[in-house]
C-alpha positions as CSV (number, residue, x, y, z in Angstrom):
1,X,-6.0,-9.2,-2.5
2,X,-6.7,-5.5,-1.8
3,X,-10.3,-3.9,-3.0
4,X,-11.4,-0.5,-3.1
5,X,-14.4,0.1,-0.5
6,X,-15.3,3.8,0.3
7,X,-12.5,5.2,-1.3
8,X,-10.3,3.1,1.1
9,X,-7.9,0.2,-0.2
10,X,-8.6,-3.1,2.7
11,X,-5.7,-5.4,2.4
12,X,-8.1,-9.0,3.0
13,X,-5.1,-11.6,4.1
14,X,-2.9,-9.0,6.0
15,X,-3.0,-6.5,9.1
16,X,-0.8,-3.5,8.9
17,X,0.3,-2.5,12.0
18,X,3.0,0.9,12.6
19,X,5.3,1.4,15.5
20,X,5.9,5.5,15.2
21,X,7.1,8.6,17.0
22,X,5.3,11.4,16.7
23,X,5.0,15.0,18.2
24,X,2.2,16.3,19.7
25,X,1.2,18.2,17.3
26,X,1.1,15.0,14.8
27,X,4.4,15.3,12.7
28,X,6.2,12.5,12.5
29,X,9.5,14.6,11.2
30,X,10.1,18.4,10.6
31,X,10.9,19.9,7.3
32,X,14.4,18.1,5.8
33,X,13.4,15.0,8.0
34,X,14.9,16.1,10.6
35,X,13.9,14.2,14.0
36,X,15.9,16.2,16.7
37,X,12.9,16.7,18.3
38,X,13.1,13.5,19.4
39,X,16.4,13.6,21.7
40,X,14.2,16.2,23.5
41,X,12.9,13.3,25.5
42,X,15.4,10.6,24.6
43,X,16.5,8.7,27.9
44,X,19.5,6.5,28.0
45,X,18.2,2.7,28.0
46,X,14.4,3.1,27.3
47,X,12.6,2.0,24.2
48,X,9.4,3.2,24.9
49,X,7.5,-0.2,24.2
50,X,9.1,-0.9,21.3
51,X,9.6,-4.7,22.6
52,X,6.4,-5.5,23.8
53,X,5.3,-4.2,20.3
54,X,7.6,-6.7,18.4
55,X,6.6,-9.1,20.9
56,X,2.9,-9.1,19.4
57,X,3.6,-9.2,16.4
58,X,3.8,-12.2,14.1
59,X,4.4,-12.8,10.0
60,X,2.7,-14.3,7.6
């Protein structure tokens, strides 16, 4: 059940948690979606934490 508290929605039975790139400047994509800013620090093999993350998680 969500409810409405300071102009914020609180989801009461669930946590919400994101696993996101972003740039430093805060964008998550530029304009068109495009995410080639991304392979600017892509290395081969790494997932940037992106296991442990799943590792923590669990569903409901």
């Amino acid at each position: 059940m969500s409810t409405k508290v300071n102009n914020e929605f609180r989801n009461e039975g669930r946590k919400l948690v994101v696993y996101i790139a972003m740039s430093l400047d805060g964008y998550i994509a530029k304009p068109n979606n495009d995410l080639s800013f991304l392979s600017l620090v892509e290395k081969p093999g790494e997932d940037y934490g992106y296991q442990n993350f799943i590792l923590r998680l669990t569903s409901c």
